[in-house]
C-alpha positions as CSV (number, residue, x, y, z in Angstrom):
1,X,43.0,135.2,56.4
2,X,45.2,132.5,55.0
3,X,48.2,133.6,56.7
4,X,46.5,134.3,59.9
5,X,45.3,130.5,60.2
6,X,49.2,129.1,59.9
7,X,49.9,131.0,62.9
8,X,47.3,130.3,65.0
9,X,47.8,126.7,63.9
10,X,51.2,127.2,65.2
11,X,50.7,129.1,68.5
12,X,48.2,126.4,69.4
13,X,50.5,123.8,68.8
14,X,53.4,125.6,70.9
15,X,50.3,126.1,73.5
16,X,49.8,122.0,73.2
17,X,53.4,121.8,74.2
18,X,53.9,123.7,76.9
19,X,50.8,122.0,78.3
20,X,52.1,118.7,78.2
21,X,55.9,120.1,79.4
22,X,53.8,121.4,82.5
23,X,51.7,117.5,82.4
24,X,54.4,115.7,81.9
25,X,56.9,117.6,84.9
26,X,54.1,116.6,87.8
27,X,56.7,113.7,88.1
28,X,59.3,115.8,88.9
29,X,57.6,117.6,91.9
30,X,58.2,116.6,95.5
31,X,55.7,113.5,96.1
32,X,54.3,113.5,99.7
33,X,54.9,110.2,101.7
34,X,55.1,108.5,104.5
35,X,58.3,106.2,105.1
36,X,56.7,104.1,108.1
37,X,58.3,101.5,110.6
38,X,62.3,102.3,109.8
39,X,65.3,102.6,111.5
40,X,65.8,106.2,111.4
41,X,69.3,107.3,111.5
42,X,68.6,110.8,112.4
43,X,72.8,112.4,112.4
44,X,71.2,114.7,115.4
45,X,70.9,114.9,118.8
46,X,68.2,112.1,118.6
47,X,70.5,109.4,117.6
48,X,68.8,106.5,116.3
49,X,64.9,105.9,116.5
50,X,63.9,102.5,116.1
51,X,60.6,101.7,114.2
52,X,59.7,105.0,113.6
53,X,57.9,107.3,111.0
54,X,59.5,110.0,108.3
55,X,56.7,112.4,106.9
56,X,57.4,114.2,103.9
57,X,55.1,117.1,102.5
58,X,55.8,119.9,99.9
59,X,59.4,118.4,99.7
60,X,60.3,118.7,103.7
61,X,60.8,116.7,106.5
62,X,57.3,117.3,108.3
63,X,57.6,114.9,111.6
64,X,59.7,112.5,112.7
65,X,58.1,110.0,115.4
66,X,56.5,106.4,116.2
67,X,52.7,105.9,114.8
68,X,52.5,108.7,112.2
69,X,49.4,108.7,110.3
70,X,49.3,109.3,106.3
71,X,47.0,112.4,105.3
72,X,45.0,112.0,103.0
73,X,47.0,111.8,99.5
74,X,50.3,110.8,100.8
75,X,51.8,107.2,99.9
76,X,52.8,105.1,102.5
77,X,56.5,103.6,101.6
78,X,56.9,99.9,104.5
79,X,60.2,100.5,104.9
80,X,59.7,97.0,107.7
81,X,63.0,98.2,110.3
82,X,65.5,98.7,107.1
83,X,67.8,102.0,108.2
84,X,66.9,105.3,106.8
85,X,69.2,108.4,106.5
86,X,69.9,111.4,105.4
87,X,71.4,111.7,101.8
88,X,75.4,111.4,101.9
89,X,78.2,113.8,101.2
90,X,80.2,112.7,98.3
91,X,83.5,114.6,99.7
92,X,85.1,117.7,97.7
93,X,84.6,116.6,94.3
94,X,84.4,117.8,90.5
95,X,81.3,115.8,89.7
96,X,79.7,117.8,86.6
97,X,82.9,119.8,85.6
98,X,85.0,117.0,84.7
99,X,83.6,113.8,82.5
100,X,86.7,112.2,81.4
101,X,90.0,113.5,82.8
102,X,91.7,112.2,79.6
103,X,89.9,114.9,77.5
104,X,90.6,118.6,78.4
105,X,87.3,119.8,76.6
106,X,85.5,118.0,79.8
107,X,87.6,119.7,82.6
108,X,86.5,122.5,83.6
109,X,87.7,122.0,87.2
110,X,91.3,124.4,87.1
111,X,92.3,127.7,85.8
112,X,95.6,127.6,84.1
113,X,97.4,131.3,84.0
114,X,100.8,131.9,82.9
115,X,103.6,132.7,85.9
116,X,103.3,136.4,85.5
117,X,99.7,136.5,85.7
118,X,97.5,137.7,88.5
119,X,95.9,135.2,91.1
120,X,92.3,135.2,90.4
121,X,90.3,133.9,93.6
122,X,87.0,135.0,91.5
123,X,87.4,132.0,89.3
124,X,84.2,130.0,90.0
125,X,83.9,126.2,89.3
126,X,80.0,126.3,89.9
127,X,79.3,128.1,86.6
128,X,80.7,125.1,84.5
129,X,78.4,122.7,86.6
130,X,76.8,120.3,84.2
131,X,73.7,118.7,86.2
132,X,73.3,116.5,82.7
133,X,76.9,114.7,83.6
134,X,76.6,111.1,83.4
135,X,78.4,110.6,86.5
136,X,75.7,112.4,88.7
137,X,73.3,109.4,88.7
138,X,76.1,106.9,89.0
139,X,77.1,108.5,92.4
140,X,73.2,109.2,93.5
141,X,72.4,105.6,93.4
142,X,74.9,105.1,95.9
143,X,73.2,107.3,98.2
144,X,75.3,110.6,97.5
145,X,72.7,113.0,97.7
146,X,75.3,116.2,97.9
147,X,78.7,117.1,97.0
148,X,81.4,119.9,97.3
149,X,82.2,121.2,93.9
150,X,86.0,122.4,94.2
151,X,88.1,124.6,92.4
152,X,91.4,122.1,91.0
153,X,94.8,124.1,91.5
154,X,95.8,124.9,88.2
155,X,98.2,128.1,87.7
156,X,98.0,129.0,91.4
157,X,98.1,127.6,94.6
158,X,94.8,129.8,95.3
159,X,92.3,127.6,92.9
160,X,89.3,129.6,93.1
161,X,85.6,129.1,94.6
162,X,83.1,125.9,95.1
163,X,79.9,125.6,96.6
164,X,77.5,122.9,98.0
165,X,75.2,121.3,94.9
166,X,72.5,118.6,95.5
167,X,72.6,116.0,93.0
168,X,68.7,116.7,92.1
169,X,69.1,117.6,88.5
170,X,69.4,121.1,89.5
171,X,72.0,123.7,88.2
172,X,72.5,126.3,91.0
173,X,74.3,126.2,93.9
174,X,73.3,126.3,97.7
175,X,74.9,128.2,100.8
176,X,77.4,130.4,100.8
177,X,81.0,129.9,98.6
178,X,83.9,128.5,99.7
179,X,87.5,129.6,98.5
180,X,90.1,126.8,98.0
181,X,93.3,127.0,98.6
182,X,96.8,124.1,97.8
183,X,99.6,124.1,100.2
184,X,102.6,121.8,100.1
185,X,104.6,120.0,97.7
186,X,102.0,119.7,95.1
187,X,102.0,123.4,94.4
188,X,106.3,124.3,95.5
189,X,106.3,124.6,91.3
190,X,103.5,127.9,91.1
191,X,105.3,129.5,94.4
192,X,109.0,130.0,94.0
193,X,109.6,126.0,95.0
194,X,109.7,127.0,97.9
195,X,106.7,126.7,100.8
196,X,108.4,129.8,102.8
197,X,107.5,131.3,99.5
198,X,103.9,130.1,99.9
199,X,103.3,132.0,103.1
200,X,104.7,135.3,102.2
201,X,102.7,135.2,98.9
202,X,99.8,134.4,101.1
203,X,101.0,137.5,103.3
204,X,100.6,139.7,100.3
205,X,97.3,138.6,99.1
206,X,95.7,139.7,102.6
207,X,97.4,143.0,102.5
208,X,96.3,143.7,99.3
209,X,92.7,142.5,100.0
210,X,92.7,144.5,103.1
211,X,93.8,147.4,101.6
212,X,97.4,147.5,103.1
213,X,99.0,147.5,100.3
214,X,98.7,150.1,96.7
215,X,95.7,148.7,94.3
216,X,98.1,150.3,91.8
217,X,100.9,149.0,92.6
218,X,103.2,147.0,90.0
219,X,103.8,144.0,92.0
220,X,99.9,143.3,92.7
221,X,98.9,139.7,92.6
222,X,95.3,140.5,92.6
223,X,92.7,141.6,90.3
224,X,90.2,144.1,91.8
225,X,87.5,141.4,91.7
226,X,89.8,139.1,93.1
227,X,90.6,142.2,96.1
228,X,86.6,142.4,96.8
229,X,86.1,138.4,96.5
230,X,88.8,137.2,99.4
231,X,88.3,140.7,101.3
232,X,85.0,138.5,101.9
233,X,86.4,135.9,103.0
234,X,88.9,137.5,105.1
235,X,85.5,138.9,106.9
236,X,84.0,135.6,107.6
237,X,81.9,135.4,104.4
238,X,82.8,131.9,103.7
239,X,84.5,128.8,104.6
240,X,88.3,128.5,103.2
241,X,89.0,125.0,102.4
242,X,92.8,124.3,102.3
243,X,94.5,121.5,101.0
244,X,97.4,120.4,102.9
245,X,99.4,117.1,104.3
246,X,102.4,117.8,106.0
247,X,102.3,118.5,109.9
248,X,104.2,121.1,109.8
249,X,102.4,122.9,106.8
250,X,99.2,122.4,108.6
251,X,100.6,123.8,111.9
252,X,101.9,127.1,110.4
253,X,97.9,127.2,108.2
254,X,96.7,127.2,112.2
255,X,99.2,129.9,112.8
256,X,98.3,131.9,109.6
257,X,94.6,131.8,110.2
258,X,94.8,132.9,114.1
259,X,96.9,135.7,113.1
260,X,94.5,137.1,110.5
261,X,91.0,135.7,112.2
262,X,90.1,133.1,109.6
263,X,87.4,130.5,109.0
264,X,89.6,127.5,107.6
265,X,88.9,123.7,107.3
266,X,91.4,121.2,106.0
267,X,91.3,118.3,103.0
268,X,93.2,115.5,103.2
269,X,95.0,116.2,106.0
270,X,97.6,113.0,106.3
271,X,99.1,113.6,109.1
272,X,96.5,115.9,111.2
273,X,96.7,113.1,113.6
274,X,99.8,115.0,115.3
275,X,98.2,118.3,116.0
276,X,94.9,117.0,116.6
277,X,94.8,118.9,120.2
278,X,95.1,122.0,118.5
279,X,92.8,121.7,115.6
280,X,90.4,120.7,118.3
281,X,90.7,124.4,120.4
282,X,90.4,125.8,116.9
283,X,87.3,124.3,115.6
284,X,89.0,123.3,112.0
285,X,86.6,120.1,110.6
286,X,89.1,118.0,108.6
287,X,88.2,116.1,105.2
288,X,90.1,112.9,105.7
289,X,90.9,110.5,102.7
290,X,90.3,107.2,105.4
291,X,92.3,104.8,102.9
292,X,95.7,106.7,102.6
293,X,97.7,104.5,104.7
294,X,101.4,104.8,102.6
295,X,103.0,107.7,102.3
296,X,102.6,108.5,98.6
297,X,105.3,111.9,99.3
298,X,107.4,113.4,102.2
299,X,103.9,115.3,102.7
300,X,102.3,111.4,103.8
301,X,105.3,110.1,105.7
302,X,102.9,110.0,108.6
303,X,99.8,108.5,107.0
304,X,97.7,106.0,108.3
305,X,94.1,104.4,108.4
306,X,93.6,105.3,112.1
307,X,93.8,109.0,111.1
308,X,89.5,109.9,111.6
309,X,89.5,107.9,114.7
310,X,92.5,109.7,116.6
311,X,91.2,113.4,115.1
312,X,88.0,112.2,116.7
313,X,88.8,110.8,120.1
314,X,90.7,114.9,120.3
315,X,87.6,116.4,119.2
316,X,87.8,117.1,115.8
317,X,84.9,117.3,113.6
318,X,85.5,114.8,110.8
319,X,84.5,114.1,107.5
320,X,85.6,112.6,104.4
321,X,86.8,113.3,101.2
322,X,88.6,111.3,98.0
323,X,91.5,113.7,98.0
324,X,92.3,117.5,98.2
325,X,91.8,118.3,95.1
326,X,88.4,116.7,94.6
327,X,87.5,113.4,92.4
328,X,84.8,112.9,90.0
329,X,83.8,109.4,91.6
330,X,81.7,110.6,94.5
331,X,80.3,107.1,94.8
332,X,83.2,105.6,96.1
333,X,82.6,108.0,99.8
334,X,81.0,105.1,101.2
335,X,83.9,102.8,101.6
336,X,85.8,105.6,103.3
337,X,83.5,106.2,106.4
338,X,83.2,102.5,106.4
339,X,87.3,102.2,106.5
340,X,87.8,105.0,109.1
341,X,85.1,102.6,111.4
342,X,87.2,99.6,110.4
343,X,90.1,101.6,112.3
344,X,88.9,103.1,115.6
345,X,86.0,105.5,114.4
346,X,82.6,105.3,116.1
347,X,80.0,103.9,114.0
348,X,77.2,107.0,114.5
349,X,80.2,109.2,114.1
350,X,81.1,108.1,110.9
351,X,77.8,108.4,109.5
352,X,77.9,111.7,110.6
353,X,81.0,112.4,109.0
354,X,79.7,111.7,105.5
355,X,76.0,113.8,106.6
356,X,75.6,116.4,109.5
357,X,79.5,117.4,110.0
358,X,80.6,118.4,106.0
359,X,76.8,120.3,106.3
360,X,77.5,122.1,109.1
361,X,81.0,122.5,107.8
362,X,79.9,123.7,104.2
363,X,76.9,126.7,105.9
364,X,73.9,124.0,104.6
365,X,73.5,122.7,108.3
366,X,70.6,124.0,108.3
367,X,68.8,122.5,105.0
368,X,70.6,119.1,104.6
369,X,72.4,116.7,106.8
370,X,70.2,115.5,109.4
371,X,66.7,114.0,109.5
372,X,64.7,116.8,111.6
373,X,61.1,118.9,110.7
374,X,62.1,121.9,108.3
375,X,64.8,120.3,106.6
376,X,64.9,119.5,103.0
377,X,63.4,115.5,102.6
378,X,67.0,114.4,101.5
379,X,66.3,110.8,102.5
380,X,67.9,107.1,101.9
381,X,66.5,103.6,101.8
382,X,68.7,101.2,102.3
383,X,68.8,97.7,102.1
384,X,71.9,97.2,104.8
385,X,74.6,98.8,106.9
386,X,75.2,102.3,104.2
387,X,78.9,101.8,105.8
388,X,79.2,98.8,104.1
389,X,79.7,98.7,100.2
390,X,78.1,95.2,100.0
391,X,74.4,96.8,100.9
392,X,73.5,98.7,98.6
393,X,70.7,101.9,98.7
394,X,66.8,100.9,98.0
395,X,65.6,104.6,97.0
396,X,66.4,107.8,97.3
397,X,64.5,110.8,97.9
398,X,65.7,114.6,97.1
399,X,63.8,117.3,98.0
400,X,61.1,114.6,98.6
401,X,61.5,113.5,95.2
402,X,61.5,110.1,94.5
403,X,64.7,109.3,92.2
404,X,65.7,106.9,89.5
405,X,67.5,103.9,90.5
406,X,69.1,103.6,87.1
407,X,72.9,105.0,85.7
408,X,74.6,104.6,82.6
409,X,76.6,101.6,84.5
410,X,73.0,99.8,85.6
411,X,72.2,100.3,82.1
412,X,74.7,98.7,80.6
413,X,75.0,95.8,83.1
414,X,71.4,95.1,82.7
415,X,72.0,95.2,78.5
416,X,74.9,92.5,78.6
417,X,73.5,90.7,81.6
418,X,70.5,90.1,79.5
419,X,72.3,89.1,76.5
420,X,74.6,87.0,78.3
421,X,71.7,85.1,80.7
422,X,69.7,85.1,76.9
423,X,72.2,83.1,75.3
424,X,72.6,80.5,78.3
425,X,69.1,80.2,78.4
426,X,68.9,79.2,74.6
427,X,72.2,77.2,75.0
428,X,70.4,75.2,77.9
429,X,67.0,75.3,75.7
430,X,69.1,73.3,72.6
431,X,70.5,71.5,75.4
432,X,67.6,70.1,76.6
433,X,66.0,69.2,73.0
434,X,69.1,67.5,71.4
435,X,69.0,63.6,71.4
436,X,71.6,61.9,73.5
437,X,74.0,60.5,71.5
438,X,75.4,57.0,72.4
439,X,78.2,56.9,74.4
440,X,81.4,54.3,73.7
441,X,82.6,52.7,77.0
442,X,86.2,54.1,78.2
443,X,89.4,52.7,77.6
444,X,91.0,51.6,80.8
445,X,94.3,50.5,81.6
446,X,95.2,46.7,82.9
447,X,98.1,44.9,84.0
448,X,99.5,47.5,86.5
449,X,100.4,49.7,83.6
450,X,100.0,53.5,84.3
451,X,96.5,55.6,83.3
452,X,96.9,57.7,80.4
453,X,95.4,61.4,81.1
454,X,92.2,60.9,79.1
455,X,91.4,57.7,81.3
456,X,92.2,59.5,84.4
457,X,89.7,62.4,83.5
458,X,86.5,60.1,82.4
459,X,87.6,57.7,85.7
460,X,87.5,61.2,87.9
461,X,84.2,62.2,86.0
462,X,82.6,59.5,86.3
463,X,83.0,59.5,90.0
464,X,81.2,62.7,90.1
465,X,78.7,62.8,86.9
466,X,76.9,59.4,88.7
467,X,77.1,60.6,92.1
468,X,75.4,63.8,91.3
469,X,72.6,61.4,89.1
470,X,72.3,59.2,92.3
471,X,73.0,56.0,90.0
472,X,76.5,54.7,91.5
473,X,76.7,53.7,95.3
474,X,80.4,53.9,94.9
475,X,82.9,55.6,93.0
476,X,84.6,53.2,89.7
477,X,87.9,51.5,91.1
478,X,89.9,53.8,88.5
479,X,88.2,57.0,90.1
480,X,91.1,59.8,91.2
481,X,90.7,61.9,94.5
482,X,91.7,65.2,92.7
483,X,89.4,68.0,91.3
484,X,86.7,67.1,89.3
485,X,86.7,67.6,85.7
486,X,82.7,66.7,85.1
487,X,81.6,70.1,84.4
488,X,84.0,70.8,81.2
489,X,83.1,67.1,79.3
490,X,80.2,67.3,77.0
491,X,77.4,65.6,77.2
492,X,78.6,62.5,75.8
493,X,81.6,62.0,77.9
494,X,79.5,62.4,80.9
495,X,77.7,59.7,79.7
496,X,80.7,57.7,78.5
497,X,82.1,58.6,82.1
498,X,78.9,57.4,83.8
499,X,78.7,54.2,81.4
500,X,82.9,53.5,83.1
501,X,80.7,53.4,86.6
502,X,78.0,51.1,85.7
503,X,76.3,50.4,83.1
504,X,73.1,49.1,84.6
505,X,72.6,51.9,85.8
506,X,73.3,54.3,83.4
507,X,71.1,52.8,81.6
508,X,68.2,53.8,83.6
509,X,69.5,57.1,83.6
510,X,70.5,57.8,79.8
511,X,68.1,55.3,77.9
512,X,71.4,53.5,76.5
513,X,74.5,51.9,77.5
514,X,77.3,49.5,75.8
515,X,77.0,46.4,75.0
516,X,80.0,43.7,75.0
517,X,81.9,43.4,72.3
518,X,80.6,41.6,69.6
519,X,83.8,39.5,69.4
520,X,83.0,38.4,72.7
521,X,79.7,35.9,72.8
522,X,79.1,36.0,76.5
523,X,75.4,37.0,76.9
524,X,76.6,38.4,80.4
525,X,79.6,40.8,81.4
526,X,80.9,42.6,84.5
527,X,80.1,46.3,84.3
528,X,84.6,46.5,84.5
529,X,85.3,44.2,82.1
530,X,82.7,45.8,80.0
531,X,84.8,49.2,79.4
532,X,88.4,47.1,80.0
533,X,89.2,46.4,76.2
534,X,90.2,49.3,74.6
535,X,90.2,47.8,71.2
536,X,85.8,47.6,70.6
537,X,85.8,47.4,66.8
538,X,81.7,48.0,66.2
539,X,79.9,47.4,69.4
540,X,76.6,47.2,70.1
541,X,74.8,49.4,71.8
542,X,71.9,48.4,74.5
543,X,68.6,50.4,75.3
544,X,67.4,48.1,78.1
545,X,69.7,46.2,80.6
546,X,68.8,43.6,83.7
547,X,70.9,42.6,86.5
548,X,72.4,39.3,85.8
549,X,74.8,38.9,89.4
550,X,75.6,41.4,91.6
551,X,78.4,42.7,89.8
552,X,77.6,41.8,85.8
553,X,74.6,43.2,83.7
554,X,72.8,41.7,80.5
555,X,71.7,43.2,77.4
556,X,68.1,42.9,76.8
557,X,66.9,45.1,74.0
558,X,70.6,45.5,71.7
559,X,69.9,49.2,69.5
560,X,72.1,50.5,66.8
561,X,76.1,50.8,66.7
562,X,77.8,54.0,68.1
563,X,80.3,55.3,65.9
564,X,82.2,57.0,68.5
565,X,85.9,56.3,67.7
566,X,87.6,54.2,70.0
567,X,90.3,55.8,72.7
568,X,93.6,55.5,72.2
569,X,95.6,54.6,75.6
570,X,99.4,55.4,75.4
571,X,100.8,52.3,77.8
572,X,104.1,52.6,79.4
573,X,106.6,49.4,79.4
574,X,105.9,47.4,82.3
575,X,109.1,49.0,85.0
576,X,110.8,44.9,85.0
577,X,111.5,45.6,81.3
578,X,112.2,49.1,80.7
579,X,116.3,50.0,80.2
580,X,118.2,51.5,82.8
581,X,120.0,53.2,80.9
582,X,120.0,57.1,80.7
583,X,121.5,57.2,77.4
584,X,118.4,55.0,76.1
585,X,115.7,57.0,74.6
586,X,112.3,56.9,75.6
587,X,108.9,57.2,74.2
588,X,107.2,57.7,77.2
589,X,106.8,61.3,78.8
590,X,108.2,61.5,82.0
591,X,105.1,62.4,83.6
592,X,103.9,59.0,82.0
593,X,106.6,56.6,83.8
594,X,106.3,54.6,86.7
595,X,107.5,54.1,89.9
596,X,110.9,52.4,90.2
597,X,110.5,49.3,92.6
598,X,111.6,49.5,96.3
């Protein structure tokens, strides 16, 4: 009996959690709603629907029209004529199989074999896909809803197999598999250097898939896995993507893939531009990277930013991509479709390059891509143009799903954004409740002799610092015209700046305001003569002035001493008795000297 109690006690707390695991996951099902009065940017034959509805239900598009009405149950979302579309393509990448590409234990993207080992074409990327990567909700805040995960050439030109993966927080793959191939340059070092080499390696690999040539046989490239995984794709099974540049690479891949009846599609594709008639009659889409403009090898000698729009105007069904190879930074796909319609590109096609085309290109056409009834409810909210990076997206939706608007990069912005606007605040706060102290009036320079720099930067300050407290009608005599320096005094300067401007009415504005000097017994002074002696031993400091003339103020209320020290002004000789000599030494700094008379 007392050992039967401990484990019901246990099973009923393992039934607890699983309860509240089941509880607490209803916020991870597809929500219905009702995205109402948007600008629906279909990718279809519909184009672009102006104030119309989105239904979503069970995690699908359910109807897509003007004057939908909610069911009972389903939020409504006023999306007030903001553009909706369908969640983007973030290009071939290797989002989820490679964190840091410094570190080798987060790269799972390549298989590296020794030269005298078989090609393996079963090696398949989607088995190390990590949907826990931290780079998967930096790139679904952008709006990237799906991506390509590539095979990385590693220790053969023949990399291995991808697929399609949604960016939901799911682990598994949809649509069929593609194979990924590397022709060129890049890869001269796994075939012979040579890229006649390439193409009779290629030759072999079909024979031996297709049975033409001995399983057996010494000399076999293949394992028999890798024989019954591209015998599929030789049937059609499956899209090869190849990665290739060079015109003249690409037009002997056209060649290849005629000959033996292939289903082919091309990344990167730099100069495609010049056989774009002929990809056209052979239906090849082509991944384009819209911002290689220089030609980073021979391969790119003829690269250039209007590369989607001339593929395009011959036909060609375009999309984009970061590189052949793949990148982990699918957010970045955005600026590309917004780069190739910088250049030439249609707007609606290049919204379709980074939706419908890589899904129809990639076998999902018929679950993601578009906004139409049946299809998954891959949505996006934005708040702009979603060509431009400077709009950003308001919400997504996968699978219906409403998804977090947070990253590890919002995170951390909004952690040191908070600290940062924190410690302004309570910078401002002190600020605000420390006394002003009293200000000493500027030393300014007379008799024609030359500023010195301090005087020129409380003259320019004080131009500005009364201006902006609306207590001079004109700027001090001694006020430069160059940039204002205001902003980097502290708060006594600006008040010793303001004080050079007038002191009546500083006075009204900072509670205080110099005296004249106590050596002096005038009961009256000008507000200029009142900061023109630099040598102020003890003056007296005034908390209530009155106009006396128009241009002098008088001390009504005198308040206690400031103990600011006085200025120091560095005078330059008057030019009549300064030597002429350039053997005489001087104790003035150049910049200092003035002006020899005319």
């Amino acid at each position: 009996m007392s050992r039967s109690a401990p484990q019901s006690r246990r099973l009923a707390q393992r039934l607890l959690i699983a309860a509240c695991l089941l509880l607490g996951s209803g916020s991870a099902l597809a929500q219905d709603v009702l995205i109402r009065g948007a600008t629906v940017h279909t990718a279809s034959a519909r184009g672009t629907l102006l104030n119309a509805d989105v239904l979503v239900q069970g995690g699908t598009i359910r109807a897509v029209g003007s004057g939908l009405s909610a069911p009972a149950g389903v939020a409504v979302v006023e999306a007030r004529g903001r553009p909706l579309t369908p969640a983007l393509f973030g290009g071939i990448t290797e989002i989820g199989i490679e964190e840091v590409s410094g570190e080798p234990s987060t790269v799972d993207s390549a298989l590296s074999l020794p030269h005298d080992q078989p090609m393996r074409p079963e090696f398949d990327v989607t088995l190390a896909y990590n949907p826990d990567s931290v780079l998967i909700p930096v790139a679904r805040v952008e709006g990237i809803g799906f991506t390509a995960l590539g095979a990385n050439s590693g220790g053969a030109f023949i990399a291995g197999q991808g697929a399609v993966m949604r960016l939901d927080g799911g682990a598994d793959p949809i649509g069929p598999r593609a194979l990924y191939l590397r022709l060129g340059s890049d890869t001269l070092e796994l075939s012979g250097k040579s890229r006649a080499a390439q193409w009779m390696l290629l030759d072999q690999l079909v024979a031996e898939a297709r049975g033409r040539m001995p399983a057996d046989s010494p000399h076999a490239l293949l394992t028999p896995a890798g024989r019954a995984v591209l015998a599929r794709y030789l049937a059609g099974q499956g899209r090869i993507v190849v990665a290739v540049n060079r015109a003249a690479d690409i037009r002997q891949l056209l060649r290849w893939a005629q000959r033996e009846n292939l289903r082919i599609a091309i990344a990167g594709g730099d100069e495609a531009w010049k056989l774009a008639p002929e990809l056209a009659k052979a239906q090849v889409p082509v991944f384009v990277n819209a911002l290689d403009d220089l030609p980073a090898s021979f391969d790119q000698i003829g690269a250039t930013l209007e590369n989607a729009a001339r593929l395009h105007a011959a036909g060609v069904a375009v999309s984009f991509t970061q590189g052949g190879d793949g990148s982990p930074n699918a957010r970045k796909q955005r600026q590309l479709a917004g780069n190739a319609v910088a250049h030439g590109l249609p707007w609606d096609d290049g919204l379709a390059g980074l939706t419908r085309v890589p899904a129809e290109a990639l076998g999902v056409g018929d679950r993601l891509g578009s906004i139409a009834p049946g299809k998954l409810a891959d949505l996006v909210l934005w708040e702009g143009d979603p060509l431009d990076v400077a709009h950003y997206a308001e919400q997504v939706w996968l699978g219906g799903r409403a998804m977090p608007m947070r990253s590890r990069q919002t995170e951390l912005r909004d952690r040191y954004m908070q600290r940062t606007t924190a410690a302004a605040a309570q910078a401002a706060l002190r600020k605000r409740r420390a006394p002003m102290p009293p200000a000493c009036p500027p030393p300014r320079a007379a008799n024609g002799h030359r500023h010195s720099a301090n005087v020129n930067i409380l003259a320019d300050a004080c131009r500005v610092a009364c201006r902006a407290l609306n207590t001079c009608a004109a700027p001090h005599p001694n006020a430069m015209n160059g940039v204002s320096l205001a902003h980097a005094l502290p708060a006594s300067m600006r008040t010793l700046a303001c004080n050079a401007c007038s002191p009546c009415s500083c006075a009204a504005a900072f509670s205080a305001a110099p005296c004249p000097p106590r050596r002096k017994a005038a009961t009256s002074v000008s507000p200029v003569a009142a900061s023109a002696s630099s040598s102020i031993a003890a003056p007296t400091w005034c908390s209530a002035w009155t106009p006396a003339t128009a241009t002098s103020c008088r001390c009504v209320t005198p308040a206690t001493s400031c103990r600011v020290p006085k200025a120091k002004v560095r005078r330059s000789p008057p030019a009549s008795v300064r030597p002429r000599s350039r053997r005489a030494p001087s104790a003035t700094p150049s910049w200092f000297r003035p002006r020899p008379a005319t």
